[in-house]
Each structure stands twice: as C-alpha cells, then as structure tokens.
N, C-alpha and C positions, 0 to 999 in steps of 0.2 A: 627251390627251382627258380631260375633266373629265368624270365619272358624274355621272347625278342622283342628286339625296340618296336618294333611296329607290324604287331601279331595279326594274321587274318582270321576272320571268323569264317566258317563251313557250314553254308546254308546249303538250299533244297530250292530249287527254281520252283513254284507253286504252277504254274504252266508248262507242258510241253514246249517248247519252241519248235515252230513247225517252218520246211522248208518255203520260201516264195512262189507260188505259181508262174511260170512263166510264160505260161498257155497264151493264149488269145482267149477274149471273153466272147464265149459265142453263148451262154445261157440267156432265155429271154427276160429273166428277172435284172432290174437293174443295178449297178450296184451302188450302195448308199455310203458308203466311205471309200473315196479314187484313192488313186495311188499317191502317196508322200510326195510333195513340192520339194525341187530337190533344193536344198542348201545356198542361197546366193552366199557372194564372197563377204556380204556384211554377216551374214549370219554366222561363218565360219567367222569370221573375226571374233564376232562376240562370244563366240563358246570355245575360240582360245583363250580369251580371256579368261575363261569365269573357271576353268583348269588350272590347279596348283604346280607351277614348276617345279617346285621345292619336291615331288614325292617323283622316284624315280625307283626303278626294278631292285637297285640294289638294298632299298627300306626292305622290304616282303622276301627278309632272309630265311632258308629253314631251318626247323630245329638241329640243335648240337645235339652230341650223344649224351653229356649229361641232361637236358629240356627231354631227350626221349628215355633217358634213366625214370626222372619225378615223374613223365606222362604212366608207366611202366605198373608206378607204383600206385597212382591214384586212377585209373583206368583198368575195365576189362580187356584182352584181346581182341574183343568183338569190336568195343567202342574205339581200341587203338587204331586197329584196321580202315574204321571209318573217316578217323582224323588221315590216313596216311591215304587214303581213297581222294582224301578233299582238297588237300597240301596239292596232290598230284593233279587235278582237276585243275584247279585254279591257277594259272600262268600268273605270272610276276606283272609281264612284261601289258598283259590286258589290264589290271587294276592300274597299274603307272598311266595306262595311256586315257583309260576309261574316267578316271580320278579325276572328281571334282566338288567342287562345295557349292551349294546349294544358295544362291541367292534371295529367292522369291520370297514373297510376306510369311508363305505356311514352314520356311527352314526352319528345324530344330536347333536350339541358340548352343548344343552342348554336344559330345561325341558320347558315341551309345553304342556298344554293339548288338544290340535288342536280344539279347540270348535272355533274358530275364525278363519275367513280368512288373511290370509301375502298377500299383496301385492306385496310383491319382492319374497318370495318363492314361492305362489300358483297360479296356473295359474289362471285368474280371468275370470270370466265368463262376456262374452261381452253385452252390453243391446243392443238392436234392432239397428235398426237405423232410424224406426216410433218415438223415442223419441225425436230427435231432434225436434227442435221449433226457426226458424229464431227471433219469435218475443218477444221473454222471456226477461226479465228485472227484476233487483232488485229493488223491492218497495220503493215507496220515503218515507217520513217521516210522513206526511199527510196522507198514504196509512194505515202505521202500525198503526200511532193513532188512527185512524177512527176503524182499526179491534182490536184492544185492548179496546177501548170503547164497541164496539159491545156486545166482552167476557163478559164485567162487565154487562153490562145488561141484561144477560141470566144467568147472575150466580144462584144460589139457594141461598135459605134464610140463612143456615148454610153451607157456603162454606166452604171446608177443603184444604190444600195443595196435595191435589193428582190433584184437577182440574189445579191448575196451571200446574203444571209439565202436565199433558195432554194437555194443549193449548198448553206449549211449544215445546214439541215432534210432537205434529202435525201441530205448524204453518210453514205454507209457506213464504217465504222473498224473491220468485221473482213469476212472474205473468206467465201465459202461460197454457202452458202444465204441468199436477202433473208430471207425470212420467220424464221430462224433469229436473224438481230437486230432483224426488226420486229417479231415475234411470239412472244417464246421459248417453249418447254417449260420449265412452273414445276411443279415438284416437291414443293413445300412441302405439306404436311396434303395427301397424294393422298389418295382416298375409297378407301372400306373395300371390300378384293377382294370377290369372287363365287365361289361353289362352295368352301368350304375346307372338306373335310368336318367339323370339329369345332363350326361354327357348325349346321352343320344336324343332330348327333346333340343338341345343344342343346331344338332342338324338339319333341323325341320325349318325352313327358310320361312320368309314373313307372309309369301304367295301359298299358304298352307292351303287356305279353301278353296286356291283356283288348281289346287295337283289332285289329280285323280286318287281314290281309296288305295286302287295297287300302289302305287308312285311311292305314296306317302309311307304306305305300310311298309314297302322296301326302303326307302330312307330310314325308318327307325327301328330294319332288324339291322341293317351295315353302317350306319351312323356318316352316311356319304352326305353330300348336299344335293340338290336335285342339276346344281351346274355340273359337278365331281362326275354323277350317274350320266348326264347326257357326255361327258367327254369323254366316253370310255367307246374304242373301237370296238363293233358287236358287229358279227360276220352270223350269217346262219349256213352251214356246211351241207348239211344232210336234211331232207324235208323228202317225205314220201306218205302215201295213203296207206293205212294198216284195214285189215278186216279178222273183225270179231264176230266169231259163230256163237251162235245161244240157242236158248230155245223158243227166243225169238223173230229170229232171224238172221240176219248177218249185218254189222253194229259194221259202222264206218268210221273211221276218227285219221287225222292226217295228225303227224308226227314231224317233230321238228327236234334235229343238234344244234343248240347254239354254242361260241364262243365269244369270249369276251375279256378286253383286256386295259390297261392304260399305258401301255410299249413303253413303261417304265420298270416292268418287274413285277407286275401282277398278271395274271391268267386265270381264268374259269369257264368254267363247262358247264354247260345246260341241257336238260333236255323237258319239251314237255309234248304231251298227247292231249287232244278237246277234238270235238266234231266240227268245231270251227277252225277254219286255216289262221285267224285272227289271234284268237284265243289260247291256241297252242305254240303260236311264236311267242305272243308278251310270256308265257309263261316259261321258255324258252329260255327267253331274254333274262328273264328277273331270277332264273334258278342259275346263270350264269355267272353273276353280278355277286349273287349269295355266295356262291362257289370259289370265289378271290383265293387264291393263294401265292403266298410270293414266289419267284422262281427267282434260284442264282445265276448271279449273270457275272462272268470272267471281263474284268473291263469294259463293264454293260454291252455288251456286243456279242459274245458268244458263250458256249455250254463252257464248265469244267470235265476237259478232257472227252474222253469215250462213253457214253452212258447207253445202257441198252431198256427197251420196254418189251412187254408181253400181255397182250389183251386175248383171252383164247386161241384160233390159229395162227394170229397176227403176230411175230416176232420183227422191231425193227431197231437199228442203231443210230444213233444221233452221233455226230462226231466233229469235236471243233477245228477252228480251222484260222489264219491267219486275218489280220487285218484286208480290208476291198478284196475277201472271196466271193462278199454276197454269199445266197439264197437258195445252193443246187440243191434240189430236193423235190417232191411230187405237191401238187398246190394244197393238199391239206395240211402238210405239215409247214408249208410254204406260209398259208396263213396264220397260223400256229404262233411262230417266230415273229410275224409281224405284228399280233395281237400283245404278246410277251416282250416286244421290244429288242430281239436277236437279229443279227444283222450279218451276221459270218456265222454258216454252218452248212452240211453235208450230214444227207440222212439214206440209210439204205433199207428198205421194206424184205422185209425174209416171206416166206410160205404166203401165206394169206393177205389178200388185200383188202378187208373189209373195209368199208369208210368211215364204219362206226365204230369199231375196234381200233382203228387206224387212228383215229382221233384218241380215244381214249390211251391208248399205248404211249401216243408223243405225249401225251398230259404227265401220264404215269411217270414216264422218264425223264422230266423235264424236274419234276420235284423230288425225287428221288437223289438229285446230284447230292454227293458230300463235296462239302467243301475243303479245299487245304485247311483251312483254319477248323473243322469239324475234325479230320485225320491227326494234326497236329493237338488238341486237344484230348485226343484219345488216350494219344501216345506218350502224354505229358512233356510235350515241348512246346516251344513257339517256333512258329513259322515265319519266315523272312522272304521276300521274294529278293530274291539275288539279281533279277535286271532292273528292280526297279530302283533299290536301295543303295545298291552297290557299282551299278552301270549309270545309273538316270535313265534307265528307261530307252539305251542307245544299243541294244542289242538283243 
C-alpha cells in the first residue's frame, strides 16, 4: 500500500474545548489569569514567520481507493470507521494554516508522529509485579513441533496466509505465565524506595533542638523540612464544640477540619478532637500535612473534565472550565482549589450541604480524576493532545 505524501495522524483532544464566557465578571472571587493580551503587529510578524509556507491544503490529500483497499485488509471495520471519523474531522485547510515548527530550546530535532512508545524518551509504564513467574522457560524444540502440528490439524480446508500470520502473533516460545511474556517485569532504573530511614533523618534541619517534639516527629513521618511544612497554605474550615455523655458526666472537646496544601498539586485533610481549642487545631494541622496527596491538574489550573463526589447525603460536581473563569463555587470548595492550586473551576452541591461531608466529597473527587494518560494506558494506546502538538496550543 502506497502512503500519502504527507499522511495525517488521528488523535483524541485530551481536554474538552470549552466555549469563552462572554458574561461579565460579576463573582466576588477574583480572577487569577485575565484575559489573553491580544497580539500586537510584531508579534503577528513573528509567528508568520516561524509558519512554513511550503505546507499548503493540497499536502493533507485523502486516501485513494487502492490506500482504502490495504487499509480494508489490515483494519477491522470498527477501527476503519474510526480513521474515516478522523480524516473527516480534521480539515486540510486548519493543519495548512495552524502548521508550524517549533523553534524554542525544548523542539524535538526530528518528525514523530507519537503513535508509538520510545523507550528512551517516554516514561514507560511499569507491569505489576504478579507477572513474574520463577518457573517460565523457553520451549524446547519437541515443544514447538508438537504445537505447530497441533496448528495444522486445526487448519480449515481453504487456509489463507492471514491464519498463519495469526499463529505467529499469538504463539508463545516460553511456558509459564502469558502475561510473563506478554508483559514482563522490567527492572531497569526501578524508582527510588520509600521509608529508608537515612533519607528521612535528611530532613531534620540543623535547628533540631529548637523545633518542638510534634514539629520534629512530623518532619520525620513526611520527610518535609520544617521551611517546606511552614510553606504550605493551612486553612481550618469547620471548628465547633462536640459533647460527650458518660457516666460521668458530659465530656466537652472542641473539634476542628483542617486543610492544607502547597497550590502546587498537593491537598490534605485533617481532622482533630482534645478539650483544648489549641490542641485539637495542631492536631488538625499535622493530620493535614500527613494527609498529602497529589491532585491532577489539566495545565495546572483546572480538574480533568467532569468529576463527581459523594460523602453520605452530600452529592456534588466539580466541573472544568476555560482559561480566566476563576473560582464560581461555594467558599469551601473555593478554598479547596486554592489550597490545591486550581484556578478555573465550577462546582455544584446536590442534596445535602454538610460542611464536613462537603469538604470531604471535593477531596474525594478531586483525587479520583483519571487522567488521559491513565484512559489511554488502559486502552493500550498513547495519547496526544492534538492542540497542543498539532496546533501550538493556538486553538
């Protein structure tokens, strides 16, 4: 099968494209990225320039009937549909005008259409480590004869060359576990352990005796420094008196929800209870801290797509949103996003509006996102963002 001269690839935009607000901004949060500086005329200069004249509509020809004969053959229906879904998507006339190469220090020095994984550039996704198999072995000779006979005496009466090519795609040449030769355990550059204690006395700065016992004892369960712990924004949300009956009487203790964040992409929750108000906020604080976990963030600034949470009667939706939407949302969740470091988002509260549910719910939904690159990995493909790669990020 003969390629077109200058064949397009059929990605998958990893983000919705959401329409511009046109509104007026009447929320009282402010917003933390304005609107795009438009274009002066140098600017427009320069990225005519850095546009290849040379690639014009008529390059991004479509397939001939023989290109959709070979597609025919090596294609399901299903997957055909898909390339003919993509062809049709993709205007000629957008990739001519969008089309450009890459100047800057980080441009890739070579043409790629990223439909394949690198080895040496991409990080490669690790298989389990259930796939190991101590007792796996390459089949003797005896073994293969025996299942290449087997082949022939299951063949059909009018075998074709597609069946062979399928034996040989799916035969196996060592015994064991499949996933063990489909998938091996690869050993190379494993990441770097967890818990060894000489990375975490590391953290303990040289002012050890002048930090208090909590201070210290949370520096060396999160391996922070004690500057890393104080930079971290800590909000307390919820703080109220509880009462405890016994058969002593009735026990008083004040209660405190902390969060806590480095509005880089970490987020934690805390909560603690002591009869002192003092007491049960550090405790608060330091169960917050403990609490770290990363949140995905879509060009550090808002969620992937539509995510939903549920804390008991509390159902609510998180939902992202274009560049300078800012922050519409109720102030728990409000703080939320600013502890996490989200800067464009829209959130709507269903049933119940507990505050402590309410916090809990946005946490829940917040780490729950899959990412493209998680979906993509399911589904054994790679993912491409098509504005970013394919436009520059101009659409």
């Amino acid at each position: 099968m003969n390629a077109p001269s200058f064949p397009r690839y059929v990605v998958l935009n990893s983000a919705r494209l959401c329409r511009p607000c046109l509104r007026r901004h009447l929320h009282a949060s402010t917003r933390v990225q304005g609107d795009p500086e438009p274009p002066t005329s140098t600017k427009r200069q320069s990225q005519k320039k850095s546009r290849d004249a040379s690639i014009t509509p008529s390059l991004f020809k479509p397939y001939t009937e023989e290109e959709w004969a070979g597609l025919r053959e090596k294609y399901t229906p299903a997957q055909k549909a898909a390339i003919e879904a993509g062809e049709a998507a993709v205007d000629p006339e957008d990739l001519a005008e969008q089309a450009r190469f890459r100047d800057d220090p980080f441009a890739i020095t070579y043409r790629d259409d990223f439909a394949r994984i690198d080895p040496t550039l991409d990080k490669a996704a690790r298989a389990p480590e259930e796939n190991y198999d101590p007792t796996s072995r390459f089949k003797t000779r005896e073994e293969i004869s025996a299942d290449f006979a087997d082949w022939v005496d299951k063949l059909p009466e009018n075998p074709t060359g597609l069946e062979y090519h399928k034996f040989i795609d799916n035969y196996r040449l060592m015994t064991g576990k499949e996933e063990a030769e489909r998938n091996p355990v690869s050993y190379v550059a494993p990441p770097i352990p967890k818990g060894i204690p000489s990375l975490a006395e590391t953290a303990v700065t040289q002012g050890e005796d002048e930090v208090q016992p909590a201070m210290r004892r949370l520096m060396r369960q999160t391996g922070f420094t004690l500057d890393t712990i104080l930079s971290f924004r800590v909000k307390n949300l919820v703080s109220h008196r509880v009462v405890n009956q016994t058969r002593m009487g009735k026990i008083q203790s004040i209660y405190y929800l902390t969060i806590a964040g480095n509005q880089r992409g970490l987020l934690g929750i805390g909560e603690g209870k002591s009869t002192e108000a003092e007491d049960a906020r550090q405790q608060a604080h330091h169960a917050a801290i403990r609490n770290l976990q990363p949140i995905p963030r879509y060009e550090m600034r808002t969620v992937y797509g539509d995510v939903k949470g549920k804390v008991g009667a509390v159902e609510l939706e998180l939902m992202n949103r274009p560049p300078g939407f800012g922050l519409r949302c109720q102030y728990l969740i409000y703080e939320i996003c600013r502890c996490a470091g989200i800067n464009d988002l829209a959130a709507r509260v269903n049933r119940a509006r507990n505050p402590m549910n309410t916090i809990k719910a946005t946490f829940e939904a917040l780490i729950s996102q899959r990412t493209p690159d998680e979906v993509a990995r399911g589904l054994g493909r790679k993912l491409v963002d098509a504005r970013k790669v394919y436009y520059g990020g101009n659409v």
